[in-house]
N, C-alpha and C positions, 0 to 999 in steps of 0.2 A: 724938548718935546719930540723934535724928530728924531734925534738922537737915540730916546727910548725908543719909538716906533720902530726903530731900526735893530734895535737890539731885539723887540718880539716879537720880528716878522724872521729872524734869524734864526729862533727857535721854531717856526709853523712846519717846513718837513719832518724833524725829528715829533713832533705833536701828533702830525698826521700819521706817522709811522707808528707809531707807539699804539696810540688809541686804536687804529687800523686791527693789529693784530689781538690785541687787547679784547676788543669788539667780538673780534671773529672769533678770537679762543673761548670766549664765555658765552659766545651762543651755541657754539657744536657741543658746550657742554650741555647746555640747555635743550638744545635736539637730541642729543643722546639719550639725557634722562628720559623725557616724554619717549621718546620709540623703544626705549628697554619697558617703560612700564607699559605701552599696548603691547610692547612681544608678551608680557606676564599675561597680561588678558587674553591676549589667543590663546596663549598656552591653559590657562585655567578654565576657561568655559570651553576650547576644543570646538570654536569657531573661526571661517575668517575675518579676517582684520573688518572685511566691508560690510559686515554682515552683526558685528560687534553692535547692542545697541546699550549708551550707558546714559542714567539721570542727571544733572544737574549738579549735584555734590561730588557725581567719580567722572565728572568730565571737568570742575573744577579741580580736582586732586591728583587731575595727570600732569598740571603742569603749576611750575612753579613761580608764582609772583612777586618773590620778594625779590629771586633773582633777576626775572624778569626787568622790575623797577633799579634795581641795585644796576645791570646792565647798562639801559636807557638815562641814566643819572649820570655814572662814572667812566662810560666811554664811550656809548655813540653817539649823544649829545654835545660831549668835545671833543668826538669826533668830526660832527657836523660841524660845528663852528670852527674850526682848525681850515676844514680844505674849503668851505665859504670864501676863509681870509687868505689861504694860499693861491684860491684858483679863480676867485670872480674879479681880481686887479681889470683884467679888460674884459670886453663886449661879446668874447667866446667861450661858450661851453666846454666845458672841460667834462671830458663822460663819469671818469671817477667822484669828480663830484657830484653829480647827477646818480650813480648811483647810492653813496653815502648817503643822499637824502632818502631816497627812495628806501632806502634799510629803513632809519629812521623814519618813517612813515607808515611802513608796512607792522614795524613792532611796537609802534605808536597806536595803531589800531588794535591789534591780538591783544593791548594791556587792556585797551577800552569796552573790547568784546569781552572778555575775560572778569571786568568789573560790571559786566551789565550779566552778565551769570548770574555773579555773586550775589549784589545788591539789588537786583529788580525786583518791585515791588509784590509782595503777594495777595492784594486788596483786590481780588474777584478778578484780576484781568490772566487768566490762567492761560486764555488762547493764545494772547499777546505774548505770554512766556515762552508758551510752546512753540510757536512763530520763530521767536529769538533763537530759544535754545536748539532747533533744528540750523536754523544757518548756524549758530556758529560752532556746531558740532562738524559741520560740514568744512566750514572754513579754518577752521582750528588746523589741521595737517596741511592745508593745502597753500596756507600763510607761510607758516615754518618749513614747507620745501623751498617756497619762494625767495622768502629771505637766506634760506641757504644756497640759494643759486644765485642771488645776488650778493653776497659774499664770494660767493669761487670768482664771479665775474667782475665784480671791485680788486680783485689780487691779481687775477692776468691785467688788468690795467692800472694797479698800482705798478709791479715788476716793470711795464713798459715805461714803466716812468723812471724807473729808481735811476739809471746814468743820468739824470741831471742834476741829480746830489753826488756826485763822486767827490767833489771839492768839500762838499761840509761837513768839517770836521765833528759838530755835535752829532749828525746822523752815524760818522764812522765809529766815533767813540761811544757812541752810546748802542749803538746795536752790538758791539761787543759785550761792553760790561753788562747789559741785561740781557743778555741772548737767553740764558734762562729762561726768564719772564715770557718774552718772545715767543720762543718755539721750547714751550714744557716737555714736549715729548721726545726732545732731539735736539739739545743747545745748540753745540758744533755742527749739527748736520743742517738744521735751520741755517746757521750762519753762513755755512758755504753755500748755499742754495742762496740766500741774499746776495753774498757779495760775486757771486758767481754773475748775477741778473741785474748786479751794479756797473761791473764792470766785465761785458759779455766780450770785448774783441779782448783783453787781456786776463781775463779769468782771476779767478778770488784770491790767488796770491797775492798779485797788483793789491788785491784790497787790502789782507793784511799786512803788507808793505807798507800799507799808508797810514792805516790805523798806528803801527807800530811806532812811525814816523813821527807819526801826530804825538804822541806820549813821550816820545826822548825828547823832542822838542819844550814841550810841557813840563820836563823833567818829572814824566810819572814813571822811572824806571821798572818798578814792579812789573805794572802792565804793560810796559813797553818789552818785556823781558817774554810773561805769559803768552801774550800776541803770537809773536815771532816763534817760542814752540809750537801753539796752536797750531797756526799753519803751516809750520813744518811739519805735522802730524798727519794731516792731509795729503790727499790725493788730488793733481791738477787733471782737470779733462784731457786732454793731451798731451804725455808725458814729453814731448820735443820740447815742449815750451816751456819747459818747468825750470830747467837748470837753470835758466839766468834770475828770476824771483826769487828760488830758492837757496843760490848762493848770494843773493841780497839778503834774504832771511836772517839765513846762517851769520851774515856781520851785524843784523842790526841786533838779533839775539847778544852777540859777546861784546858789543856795545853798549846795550843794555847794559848785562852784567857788569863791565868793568865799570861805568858809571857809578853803579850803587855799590860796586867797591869805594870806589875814591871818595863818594860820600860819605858812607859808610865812616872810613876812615879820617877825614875833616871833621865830621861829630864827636869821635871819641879821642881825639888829638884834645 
C-alpha cells in the first residue's frame, strides 16, 4: 500500500505541471475567443466596448460552455486535486495552491452565472431576470481578466518552484516529449524557458544534459540522441558558460548514436 502511495505521489509534480499549462493554454483560448467576438461587436454597431448593450441570448453566445465545462473537467479540476496532494502534506500554505483553487473557483462561478442566463425561469419574474442578467453582464469580463491574472500569477510561482524538481526524472522526461502540448506556440522555445527556470544557476543546457542522461540510461537512445541536438541547437544565456555543457552535449549526442548502432546491430546479427 505504501509502496503504491509512493509510486503516486512520485507522479504529483509532473500532474501538476501538465494540468498547469494544460489549464492555462485552454483558457487564453477561451479569453481569446470571447474578446475577438466583442472586438466584432464594436466593430459592427461602431460603439464602445462600455457602451455595447446585448440581450440574454448574444451575451450567452459570446462565450463558450462546452468548453468552458470540457476545461473545468479535464484540467483544472486535476489540477486542483494534484497540488491539494503535492502541497497540503504540512500545516503551510503554499500560495500556488492557493492560487489553483482560487482559478477553480472563479470559473466554477462564470459556469454557474452563465447557466443562470441560460436556464432561468421565464414564469413572470422578468425583474428578477433582469436583476440577474445586468450583473452578470457586468461580471462576465471582469471574471475572465481575473482568472487571467491569476493564471500569470500561478506561473511566476510555479517557475519559482520548478528547481526542486531538477532530480525528477518524470518532470525532465516528460516536459520534453510533450513540449508540443506544453507550449503550442513554441515547443523548443517553451522548453528552454522551462528548463532555463529549472535550472537558473546553470541554465537549460544542465537540463538537457540530464534529460538526455536520463534516456541513455533508460536505454531510449532515440530520444537520448533528439535531446542532445535539441540543445545543441540552442542558444545558452551566456555564451562563457556554454562550452563545457555543450561539449557534454556533443558526447552524449555520439553516445547516443553509437548505442543505437550496436543495438541496432545485436538485432539484426
Amino acid at each position: 500500500m505504501r509502496g503504491r502511495q509512493r509510486e503516486a505521489r512520485r507522479g504529483l509534480p509532473w500532474a501538476v505541471i501538465e494540468h498547469h499549462f494544460g489549464s492555462k493554454n485552454k483558457f487564453l483560448a477561451i479569453f481569446r475567443a470571447y474578446e475577438e467576438r466583442v472586438a466584432d461587436l464594436v466593430r459592427d454597431r461602431g460603439v464602445p466596448r462600455e457602451k455595447i448593450q446585448l440581450n440574454a441570448l448574444e451575451t450567452v453566445e459570446l462565450f463558450d460552455m462546452p468548453r468552458l465545462q470540457a476545461l473545468l473537467r479535464e484540467e483544472v479540476l486535476p489540477l486542483r486535486d494534484a497540488a491539494h496532494s503535492l502541497f497540503r502534506d504540512h500545516n503551510i500554505g503554499e500560495p500556488y495552491d492557493s492560487k489553483v483553487s482560487r482559478i477553480y473557483h472563479e470559473l466554477s462561478i462564470l459556469k454557474e452565472e452563465h447557466l443562470s442566463v441560460t436556464n432561468f425561469p421565464r414564469d413572470g419574474s422578468a425583474q428578477d431576470f433582469a436583476r440577474l442578467f445586468e450583473e452578470v453582464s457586468l461580471y462576465y469580463p471582469e471574471r475572465l481578466r481575473r482568472v487571467r491574472d491569476l493564471f500569470a500569477a500561478a506561473q511566476r510561482r510555479l517557475d519559482s518552484l520548478l528547481p526542486r524538481f531538477q532530480a525528477d526524472t518524470i518532470v525532465l522526461r516528460s516536459a520534453f516529449l510533450f513540449r508540443a502540448r506544453l507550449w503550442p506556440e513554441g515547443a523548443r522555445t517553451g522548453l528552454v524557458r522551462f528548463l532555463r527556470r529549472m535550472f537558473p544557476e546553470e541554465g537549460h543546457l544542465r537540463g538537457f544534459l540530464k534529460i538526455g542522461k536520463s534516456f541513455i540510461r533508460a536505454g531510449f537512445y532515440d530520444q537520448a540522441e533528439e535531446c542532445a541536438l535539441l540543445g545543441l541547437e540552442t542558444r545558452a544565456a551566456k555564451s562563457g558558460a556554454a562550452e563545457g555543457p555543450r561539449e557534454d552535449l556533443e558526447k552524449l549526442r555520439a553516445k547516443a548514436a553509437a548505442e543505437k548502432r550496436a543495438l541496432e546491430e545485436t538485432q539484426a546479427s
